[in-house]
C-alpha positions, 0 to 999 in steps of 0.5 A: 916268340917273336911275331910279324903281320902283313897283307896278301892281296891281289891288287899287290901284283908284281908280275906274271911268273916267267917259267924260265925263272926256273932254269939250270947250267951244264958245263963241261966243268968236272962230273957235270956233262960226262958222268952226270947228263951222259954216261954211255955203259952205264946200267943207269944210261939209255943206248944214247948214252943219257943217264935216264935216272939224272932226266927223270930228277931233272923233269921233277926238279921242273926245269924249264931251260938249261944254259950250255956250254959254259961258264968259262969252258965256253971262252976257249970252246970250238963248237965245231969240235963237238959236231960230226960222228964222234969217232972223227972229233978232237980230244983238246985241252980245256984251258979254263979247268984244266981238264981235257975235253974229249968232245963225244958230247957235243951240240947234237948230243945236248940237244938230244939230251934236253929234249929227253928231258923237256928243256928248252936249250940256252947256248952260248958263244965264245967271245973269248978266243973267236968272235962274230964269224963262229957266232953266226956259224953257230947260229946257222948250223942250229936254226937255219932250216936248210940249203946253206953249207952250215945247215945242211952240214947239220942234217947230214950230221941226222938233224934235218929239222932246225933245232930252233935255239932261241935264247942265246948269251953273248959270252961268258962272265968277260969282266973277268979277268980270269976269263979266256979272251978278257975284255975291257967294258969298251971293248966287251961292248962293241964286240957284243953289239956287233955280234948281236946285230950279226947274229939277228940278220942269220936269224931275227927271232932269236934272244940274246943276252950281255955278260953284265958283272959276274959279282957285284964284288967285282971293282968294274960293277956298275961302271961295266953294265953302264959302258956295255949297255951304251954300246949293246943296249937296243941290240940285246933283250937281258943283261946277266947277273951272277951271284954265289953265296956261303957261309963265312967262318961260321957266320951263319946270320949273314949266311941266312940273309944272302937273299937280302943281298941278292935283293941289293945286287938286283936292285942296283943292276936295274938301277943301272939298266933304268939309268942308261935307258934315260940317257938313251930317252928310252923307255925300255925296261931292259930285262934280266937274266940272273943266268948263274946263282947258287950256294957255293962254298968258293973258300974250299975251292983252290982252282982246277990247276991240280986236275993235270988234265984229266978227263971228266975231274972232281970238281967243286962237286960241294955236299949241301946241308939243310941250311944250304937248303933253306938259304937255296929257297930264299934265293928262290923267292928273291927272283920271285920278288923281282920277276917284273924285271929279272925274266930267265935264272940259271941255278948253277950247276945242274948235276954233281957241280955245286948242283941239287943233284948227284949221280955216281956210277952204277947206282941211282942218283940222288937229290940233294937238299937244295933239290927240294926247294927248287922242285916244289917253288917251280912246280907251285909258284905259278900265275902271278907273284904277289908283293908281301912286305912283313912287318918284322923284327931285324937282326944285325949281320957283320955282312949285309947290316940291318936284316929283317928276320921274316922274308915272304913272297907268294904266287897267285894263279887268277884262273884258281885264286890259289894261292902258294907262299913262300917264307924263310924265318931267319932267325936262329934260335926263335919262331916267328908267329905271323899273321897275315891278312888276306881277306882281298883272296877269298882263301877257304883252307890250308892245302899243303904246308911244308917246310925244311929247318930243323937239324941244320947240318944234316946232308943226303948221300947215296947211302942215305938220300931221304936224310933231308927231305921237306917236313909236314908243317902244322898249326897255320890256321886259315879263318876269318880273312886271316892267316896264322902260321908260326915258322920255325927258327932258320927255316924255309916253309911253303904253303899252298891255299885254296 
């Protein structure tokens, strides 16, 4: 068995948990808006037409904030189409997807939709096909309380009272060249830093996020955050990131280890951020908004193209294993680890799109496996997260190099002094026994000892949807100021002390 050590203790502070790190993504992209949050005449749906089954699943799944319209689908969007009485809104063509768009969700309706399910909404503008104008529209139409044209247009759509958005992106992934209304750096930068300074005279509470790189494959990347940044940079409160991962060609270590690489991307866009922030002679820590990150197996996806616009397609709808769980949760932990600079995360998508959870018509919806990370490490990661820095052994990766087998974080609340940690073993084949110090935490026993591993490709379905589920763990032994615990082989493992 192989064995690693390391210390838990209150002085190893990285920073307060932001519960915004626990956010998610609806796009009107597949199944994800129409048949997953909203599906009038379903038996699953209210007279809304909001499917309470996917509410109930998402307030479990304790998300906190939920970023909308898009992704891509927002870079051709008219915001005003999806406002008014429904029966008056256009059908048009989606162009990023190739789908058409009915319009019956809308602004209202999604606003309506996260307060039946204790969200906080995230909007974003189109800087694609409009600009400025439409943004400070958007922004009046929702937060300002009245007597202007767009305001009280809104409270004769029923909505008197502002709806108060306050976290807002400027775009969407606009380094992308296949992106609707790609822009150079230069020219993304000036746009964003004049929309940013417009918007916040409409309202100056408001936060607002820049496109940073939407991979750090991308051949732009860091060239794009540092030409955004020297024209946005005291404009804007977060710079975005997006990152997803899969297994390639059966190479499962490099797999296991994406949050090592996550660590990198995060690492290097701080980097960047400090580095433009000197040349400025600032001394602001910019934050982070790492607003897309999931498991998706891109290589299975050829485009939308074969849509022929249908409305409401199958798309990318991806069925996760075990394994896609567990690589999930240590994700998870890799925002944790950094949540002095990285303050809001969108796991992407929400419902049916690459998402933890899945609905069809007339029968319940489901979790599936990457549900379950997510759900216990946002409800027990609270309070303060704790820097752990195991002493491992490492295995080599044909993608990412030299890769410690045993990653750790943990949360402690200081009201309490409980503690939660989270680790994943990615060692295949062999367990690690770990022994930690944790003497500087006053811990007295072992409360809750969880964990997912074992048959790897296993998945849940509609039919079967408690095939994967987390497993009791057994044996951690807390005594004497120290913890041990052995982890199983390619597993993802919580535990909560007391």
């Amino acid at each position: 068995m192989l064995t690693s050590t390391g210390t838990l203790d209150p002085a190893f502070r990285v920073a307060p948990v932001d519960r915004r790190l626990f956010g998610s993504f609806v796009e009107h992209m597949g199944r994800c808006v129409y048949g997953g949050i909203y599906a009038p005449g379903d038996p699953q749906s209210d007279v809304d037409g909001y499917r309470t089954d996917v509410a109930e699943l998402v307030r479990e799944l304790g998300i906190t904030v939920v970023r909308y319209p898009g992704g891509n689908f927002v870079s051709g969007y008219r915001w005003e189409d999806g406002v008014g009485p429904v029966a008056q809104r256009p059908r048009r063509l989606d162009l990023a997807w190739h789908s058409v768009e009915t319009n019956a969700f809308g602004l209202s309706e999604f606003i309506g939709w996260t307060r039946l399910s204790g969200v906080e909404p995230m909007l974003a503008v189109n800087l694609g096909t409009r600009g400025i104008e439409a943004a400070c529209d958007l922004v009046e139409y929702a937060n300002h309380p009245g007597g202007t044209r767009l305001s009280d247009l809104r409270a004769a759509h029923g909505s008197a009272q502002p709806y108060g958005v306050k976290l807002w992106c400027l775009g969407n992934e606009m380094d992308g060249p296949w992106q609707i209304g790609h822009k150079t750096a230069d020219e993304y930068g000036r746009l964003a830093a004049e929309a940013a300074r417009a918007m916040k005279l409409v309202d100056p509470g408001i936060e607002l996020v820049a496109c940073g790189s939407s991979g750090r494959d991308m051949p732009t990347f860091g060239q794009w955050e540092e030409t955004v940044l020297g024209h946005a940079f005291d404009e804007v409160d977060y710079l975005s990131l997006h990152a997803y991962y899969e297994e390639h060609d059966g190479d499962r270590g490099s797999f296991l280890a994406s949050a090592h690489a996550m660590d990198a991307f995060i690492d290097a866009v701080i980097a960047t951020c400090d580095a433009v922030a000197a040349r400025k002679r600032s001394r602001r820590k910019l934050k982070l908004s790492f607003d897309e990150w999931n498991v998706w197996y891109q290589s299975r996806f050829d485009g939308a193209a074969d849509a022929e616009w249908a409305q409401a397609p199958r798309l990318i709808e991806d069925v996760y294993s075990t394994l896609d769980a567990v690589v999930v949760g240590n994700l998870l932990m890799s925002l944790l680890r950094h949540a002095d600079r990285v303050a809001v995360a969108c796991l992407a998508q929400l419902v049916n799109v690459i998402a933890p959870i899945r609905s069809e018509a007339g029968v319940p919806a489901w979790r599936q496996s990457t549900f379950h990370p997510f759900a216990l490490t946002a409800r027990y990661a609270v309070g303060e997260v704790l820097r752990v820095e195991p002493v491992t052994p490492v295995y080599q990766t044909d993608r990412h190099g030299e890769v410690p087998v045993l990653d750790v974080v943990a949360t402690r609340d200081p009201d309490s002094g409980a503690v939660s940690l989270f680790a994943v073993n990615r060692h295949q084949t062999e367990p690690v026994a770990s022994t930690l110090d944790v003497r500087g935490l006053a811990l007295t026993a072992v409360v809750d000892h969880r964990y997912l591993g074992g048959a790897l490709d296993l998945t849940n379905s509609a039919e079967a949807p408690q095939r994967v589920v987390p497993l009791e763990g057994t044996g951690a032994r807390l005594d004497s100021g120290r913890l041990e615990v052995a982890f199983p082989p390619a597993s993802w493992t919580m535990l909560r002390l007391s």
